[in-house]
N, C-alpha and C positions, 0 to 999 in steps of 0.2 A: 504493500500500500504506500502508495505518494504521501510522501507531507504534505504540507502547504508551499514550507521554503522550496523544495523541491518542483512544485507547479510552476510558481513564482517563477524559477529562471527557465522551463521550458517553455514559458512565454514569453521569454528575453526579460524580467521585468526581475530585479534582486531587489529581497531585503533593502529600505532607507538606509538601515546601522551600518549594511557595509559599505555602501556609498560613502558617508560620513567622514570613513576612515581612510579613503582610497585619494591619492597623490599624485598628481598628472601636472604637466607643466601645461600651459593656458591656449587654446586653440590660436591657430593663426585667423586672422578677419574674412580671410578666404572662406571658413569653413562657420562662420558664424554670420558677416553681414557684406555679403562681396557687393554690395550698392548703397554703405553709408550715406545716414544723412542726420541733419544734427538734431533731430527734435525723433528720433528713434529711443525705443525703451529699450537695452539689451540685459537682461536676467540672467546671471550666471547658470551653470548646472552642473552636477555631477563629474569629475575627472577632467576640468578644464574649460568644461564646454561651455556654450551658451545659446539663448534664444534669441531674435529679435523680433518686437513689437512694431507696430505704429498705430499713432494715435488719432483716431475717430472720432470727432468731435459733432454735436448733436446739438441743436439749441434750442434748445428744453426751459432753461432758466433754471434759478435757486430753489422752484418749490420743490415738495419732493414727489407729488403726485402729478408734476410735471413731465407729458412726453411728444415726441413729434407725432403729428401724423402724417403716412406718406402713403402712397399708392405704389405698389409692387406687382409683378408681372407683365403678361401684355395682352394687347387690343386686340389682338389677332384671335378666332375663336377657335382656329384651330389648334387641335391638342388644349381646349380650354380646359377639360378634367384634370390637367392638370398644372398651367403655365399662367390661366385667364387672370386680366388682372384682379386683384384684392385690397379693402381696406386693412392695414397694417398700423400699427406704432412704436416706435421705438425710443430708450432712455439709455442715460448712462450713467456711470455712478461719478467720476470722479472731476472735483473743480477745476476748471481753466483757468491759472492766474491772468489775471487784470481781465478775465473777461467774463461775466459775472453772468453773461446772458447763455450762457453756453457749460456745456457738459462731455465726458471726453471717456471713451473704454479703448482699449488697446486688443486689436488685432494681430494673430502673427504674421510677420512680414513674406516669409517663406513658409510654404507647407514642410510638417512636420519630417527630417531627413532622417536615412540612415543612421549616419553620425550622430544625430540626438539619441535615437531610441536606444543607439548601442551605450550613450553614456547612462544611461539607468540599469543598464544589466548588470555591472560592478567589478566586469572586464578592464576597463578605462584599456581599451585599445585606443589607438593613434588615431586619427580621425585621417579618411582617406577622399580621393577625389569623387571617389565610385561612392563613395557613401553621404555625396552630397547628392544622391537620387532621394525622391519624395520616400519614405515610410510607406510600402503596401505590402499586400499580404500581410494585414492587420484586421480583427472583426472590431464591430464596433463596442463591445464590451474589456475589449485589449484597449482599444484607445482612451476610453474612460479608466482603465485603469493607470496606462502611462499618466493621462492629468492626474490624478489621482495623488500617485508616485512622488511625482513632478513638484504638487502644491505643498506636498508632505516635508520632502526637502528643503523648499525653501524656506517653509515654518523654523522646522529645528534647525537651521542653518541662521535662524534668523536676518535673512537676506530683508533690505527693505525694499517696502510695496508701496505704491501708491493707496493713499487711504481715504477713507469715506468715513467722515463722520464715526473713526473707530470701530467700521465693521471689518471683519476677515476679507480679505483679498487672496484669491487663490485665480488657478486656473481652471478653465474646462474646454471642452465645444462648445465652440458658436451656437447662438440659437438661427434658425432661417430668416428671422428679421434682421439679426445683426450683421449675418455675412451677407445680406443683399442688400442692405444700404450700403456697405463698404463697398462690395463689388462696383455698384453703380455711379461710387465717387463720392459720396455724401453730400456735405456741403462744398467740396471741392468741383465741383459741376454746375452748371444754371439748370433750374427745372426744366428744362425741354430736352436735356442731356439726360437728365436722372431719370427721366421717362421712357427714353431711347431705347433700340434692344442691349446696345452698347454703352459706353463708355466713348469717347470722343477717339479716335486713333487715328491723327494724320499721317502717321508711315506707312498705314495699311494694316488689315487685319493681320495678315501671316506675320506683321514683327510682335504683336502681343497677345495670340493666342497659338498657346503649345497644342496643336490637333492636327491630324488628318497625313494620309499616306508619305507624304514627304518628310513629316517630321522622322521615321526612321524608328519610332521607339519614346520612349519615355525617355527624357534627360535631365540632366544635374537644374536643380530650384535656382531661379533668376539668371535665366538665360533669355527670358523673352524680357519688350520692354513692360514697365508696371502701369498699373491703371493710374488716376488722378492723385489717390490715396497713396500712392509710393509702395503699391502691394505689390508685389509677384506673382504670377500664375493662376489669378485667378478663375481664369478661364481656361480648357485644358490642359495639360500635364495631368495629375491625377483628379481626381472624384473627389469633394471632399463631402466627409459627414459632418450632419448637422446633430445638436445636441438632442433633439425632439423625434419624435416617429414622422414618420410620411404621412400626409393627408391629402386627399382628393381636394379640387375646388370645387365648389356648389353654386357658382357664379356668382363670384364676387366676393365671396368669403371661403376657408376653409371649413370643410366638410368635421362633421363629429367623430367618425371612424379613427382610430388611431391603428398606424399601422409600420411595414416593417421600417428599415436605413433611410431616412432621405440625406442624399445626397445632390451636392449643385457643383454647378461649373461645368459640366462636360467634362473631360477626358482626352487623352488624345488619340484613343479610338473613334471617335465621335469624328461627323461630317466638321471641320471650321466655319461651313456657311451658314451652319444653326445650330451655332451654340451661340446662345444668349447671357445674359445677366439674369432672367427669366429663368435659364436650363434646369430643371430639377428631376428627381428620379425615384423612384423605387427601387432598392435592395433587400432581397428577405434578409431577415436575421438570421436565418437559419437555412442552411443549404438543401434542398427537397432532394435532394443524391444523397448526401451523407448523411444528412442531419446534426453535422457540426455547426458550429458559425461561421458564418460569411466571410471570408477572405480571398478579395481579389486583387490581380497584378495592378488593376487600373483605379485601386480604390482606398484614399490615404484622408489627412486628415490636418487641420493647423488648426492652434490654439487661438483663446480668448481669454486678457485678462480680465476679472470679473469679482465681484464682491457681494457679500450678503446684501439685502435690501436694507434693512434696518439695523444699525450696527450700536445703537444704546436706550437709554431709557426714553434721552432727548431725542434720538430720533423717533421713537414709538409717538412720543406726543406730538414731533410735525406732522409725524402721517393721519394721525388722529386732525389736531386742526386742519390740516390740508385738505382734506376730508369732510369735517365739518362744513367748512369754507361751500367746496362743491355742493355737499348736498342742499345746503342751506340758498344754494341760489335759486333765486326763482324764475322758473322757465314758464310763460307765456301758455304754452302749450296744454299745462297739467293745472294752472292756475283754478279754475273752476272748481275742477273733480275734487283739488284738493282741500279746498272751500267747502263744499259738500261732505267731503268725506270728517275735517274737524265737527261739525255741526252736528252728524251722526253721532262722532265719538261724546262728545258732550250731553246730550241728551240720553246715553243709552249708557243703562248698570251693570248690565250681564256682563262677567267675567270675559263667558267665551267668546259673546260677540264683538266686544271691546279688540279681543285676542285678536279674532279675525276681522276685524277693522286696520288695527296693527298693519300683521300682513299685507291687507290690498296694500296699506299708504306707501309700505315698503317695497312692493314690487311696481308699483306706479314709479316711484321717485325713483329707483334704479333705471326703471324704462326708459323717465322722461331722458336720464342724462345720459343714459347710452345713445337714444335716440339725438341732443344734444352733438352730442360730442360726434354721430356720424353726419349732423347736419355743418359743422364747424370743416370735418376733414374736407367734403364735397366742396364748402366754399374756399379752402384755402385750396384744392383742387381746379376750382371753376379758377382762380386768380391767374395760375400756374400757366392754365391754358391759355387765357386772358393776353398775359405776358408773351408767351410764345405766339400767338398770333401778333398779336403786334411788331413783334419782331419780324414774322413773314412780312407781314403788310410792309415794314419801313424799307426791308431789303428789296424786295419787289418793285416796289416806286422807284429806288434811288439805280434801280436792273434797267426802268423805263426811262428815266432821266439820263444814265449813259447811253441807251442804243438811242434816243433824239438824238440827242450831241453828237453820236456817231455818225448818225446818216445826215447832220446838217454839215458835218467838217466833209463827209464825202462828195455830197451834190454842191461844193464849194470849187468841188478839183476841177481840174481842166477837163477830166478825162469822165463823160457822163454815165452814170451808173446805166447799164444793163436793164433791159424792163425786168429778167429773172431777179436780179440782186435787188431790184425796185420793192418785187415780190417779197421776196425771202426776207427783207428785212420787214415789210407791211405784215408777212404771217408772224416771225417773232415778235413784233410789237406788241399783235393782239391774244399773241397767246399768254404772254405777258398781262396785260391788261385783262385779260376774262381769267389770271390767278389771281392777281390786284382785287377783283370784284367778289371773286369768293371769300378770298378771306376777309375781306370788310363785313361781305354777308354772315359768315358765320361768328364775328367779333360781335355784330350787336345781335345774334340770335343767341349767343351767351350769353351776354348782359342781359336779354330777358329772363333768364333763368336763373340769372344770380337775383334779379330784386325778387323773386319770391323767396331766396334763403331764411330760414330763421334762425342764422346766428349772425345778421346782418348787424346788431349791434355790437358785436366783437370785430366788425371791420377794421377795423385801427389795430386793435392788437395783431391782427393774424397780420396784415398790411406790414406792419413793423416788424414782426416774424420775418416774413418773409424779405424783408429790406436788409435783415440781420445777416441774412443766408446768401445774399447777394453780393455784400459788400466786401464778403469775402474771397468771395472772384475778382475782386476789382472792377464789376462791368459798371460803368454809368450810365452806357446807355439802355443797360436792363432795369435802374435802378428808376430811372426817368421811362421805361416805358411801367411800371409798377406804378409808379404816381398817377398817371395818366389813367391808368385803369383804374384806380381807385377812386378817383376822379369821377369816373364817369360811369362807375357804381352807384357812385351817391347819388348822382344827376337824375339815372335811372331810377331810382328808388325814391326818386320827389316827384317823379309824370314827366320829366325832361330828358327822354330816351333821346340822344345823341345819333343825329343824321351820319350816312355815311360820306359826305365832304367833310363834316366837321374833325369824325377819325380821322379820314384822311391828311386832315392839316394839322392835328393834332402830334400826331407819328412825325411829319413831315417835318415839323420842327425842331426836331429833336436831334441831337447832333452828337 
């Protein structure tokens, strides 16, 4: 009969004690961060080694029942069962200095390598070139136990962590909301990017996604270039898993079912022409051949640093007020019923009916602010869109303003334009002008839709939200097309639905 110690390292994984005690001289950067950069977290580990981070910042604010809401997946309905887009939100735990409005978790920068998992065995071999390949042929209950391992060590090593309000920081897997905001850039992106199937990539897809018959095989982590975040790979090279089961989508949200590995990013068996920031997957846990766990060539795994939610007594009582706070707001919507429903309680002595008066008021008020809080995501959704058309529409015009110019410096020349080039230039004008005309039409067939929102009184915050998110790009002229929309939300929402010449010269000013 096996021990345990014995199990332990025929899953590569030793005893923490002997780690402790084991002596290695310190890996070279090669094998720990071959694409430094200076706002990277790098965590010692075991026999030399180390991890690298980067960090994810989210802009959530100081409360603590503060989170983003973002929209993940895509438009596209094929393969909606499992890819369609969904309402999502995401937080994080630890503060940004000097920027109070924002929140920040740490990603790992490369998926999880050979040379890591070998430094928790208690070997402390050399760290080699070959063993800068992703970590596979690993199930997902190995991987949870490497973090495991991993967070263990650094405890009794007393390595410092970034900390939250004195709660434990350790590592795990990512959840699926955290590595798809990361993947899609975060706030390193403009909203029309983060909705994208991509990431922005002007070298071309094949310089930063590891997939498809020429790549030759799987190869050494940070070799392709990184997404916006400074990640590595997160697109083909290996599969990674996510902390959570797989679920179906039910359009528009996930499905109840829990079920086996979900994994994202594609692979680099996978087509390159559809793998998305969307890609996700089903892995059984358990292989329907053997009935061992799952362990495949093409299926690894990279960390997240991570902290308990509430890490003292003071923070138990923000979440409480936090909480408070929300419940105690009052939403328009539930205003009556909950009128009625005090009036009942007051008048009425029975225990039980009291009890179940209770009840309703509490599944009401839950409702109202779920319900809330999905009408808040749609309009900071509807804005996003807002933005990104506006930006079509300014491109577009300023597309029409150089082909006039063009064809006025040409019928200038000595040499008389051609009646086909006459043509060709009169078709691209109008096809120009009839995309000019869409997207004006669809700008204000959204602003109809936004003055019916009911969280139109939180316009200003989400607006500033989002001006926070942008600023960070450096773009002004996204910054100033968000004005503009905002702008002409309110207009819409007083009876003064804004003509399409006035968009037009609205955009047009903007510089």
């Amino acid at each position: 009969m096996k021990t345990h110690h014995t199990a332990l390292l025929l899953l590569g994984f030793a005893p923490v004690l002997s780690l402790q005690t084991a002596a290695a001289q310190s890996w070279d950067k090669k094998f720990v961060d071959p694409h430094p950069l200076p706002d990277d977290l790098v965590l010692p580990m075991p026999c030399g080694g180390a991890m690298t981070f980067r960090p994810v910042d989210v802009p959530t604010g100081d409360n603590l029942l503060d989170d983003d809401a973002i929209i993940l997946g895509r438009s596209d309905p094929q393969d909606g069962y499992n890819e369609f887009m969904r309402h999502a939100y995401v937080a994080a735990p630890f503060a940004v200095s000097q920027h109070p409005e924002l929140r920040r978790y740490y990603l790992g920068k490369y998926d999880v390598t050979q040379n890591q998992a070998e430094s928790l065995s208690g070997t402390c071999a050399p760290p080699t070139l070959d063993g800068q390949h992703p970590k596979t042929h690993i199930s997902w209950d190995e991987a949870i136990t490497f973090s495991t391992k991993y967070s263990t060590w650094l405890h009794t090593q007393k390595i410092p962590l970034p900390n939250h309000d004195g709660a434990t920081s350790f590592v795990r897997l990512p959840t699926d909301d955290e590595w798809s905001y990361a993947a899609r850039g975060g706030m390193h992106v403009s909203p029309t990017d983060f909705m994208a199937p991509t990431w922005p990539m002007p070298e071309g897809a094949d310089q930063y996604i590891a997939a498809g018959p020429d790549l030759g095989g799987m190869q050494r982590v940070g070799q392709m270039k990184p997404n916006p975040l400074g990640l590595y790979d997160m697109l083909g090279e290996a599969s990674q898993m996510m902390l959570e089961p797989y679920r179906l989508n039910r359009v528009g949200r996930l499905q109840g079912l829990a079920g086996g590995i979900l994994v994202c990013g594609g692979n680099y068996l996978s087509n390159p022409d559809e793998i998305t920031t969307s890609s996700r997957a089903e892995v059984p846990l358990y292989s329907p051949q053997t009935g061992e766990p799952t362990r495949l060539p093409e299926m690894g795994f990279r960390l997240v640093l991570a902290t308990d939610a509430i890490g003292s007594l003071h923070g138990t009582e923000q979440a409480q007020n936090a909480f408070n706070t929300l419940m105690n707001k009052t939403l328009p919507a539930s205003a009556d019923a909950q009128t009625a429903l005090a009036g009942l309680q007051k008048n009425t002595t029975d225990p039980a009916t009291l009890n179940g008066l209770k009840l309703i008021q509490t599944a009401m008020a839950s409702d109202s602010r779920a319900r809330f809080d999905a009408d808040r995501q749609a309009l900071a959704a509807q804005i996003q869109a807002l933005v990104a058309l506006a930006a079509d529409i300014w491109e577009v015009d300023h597309a029409i303003q150089l082909i006039q110019k063009s064809a006025d410096i040409l019928k200038s020349q000595p040499t008389p334009l051609t009646p086909a080039q006459t043509a060709q230039i009169a078709n691209h004008l109008q096809a120009r002008q009839t995309e000019l005309g869409g997207a004006i039409n669809g700008y204000i067939s959204l602003l109809q839709a936004v003055t019916n929102s009911q969280a139109l009184p939180d316009l200003s915050a989400i607006t500033a939200q989002q001006a926070d998110a942008i600023k960070a790009l450096q773009d002004d002229r996204a910054i100033q097309f968000l004005m503009v929309t905002a702008q002409n939300i309110q207009s819409s929402h007083s009876g003064k639905l804004p003509t399409g010449q006035t968009i037009k010269s609205q955009i047009e000013a903007i510089h």
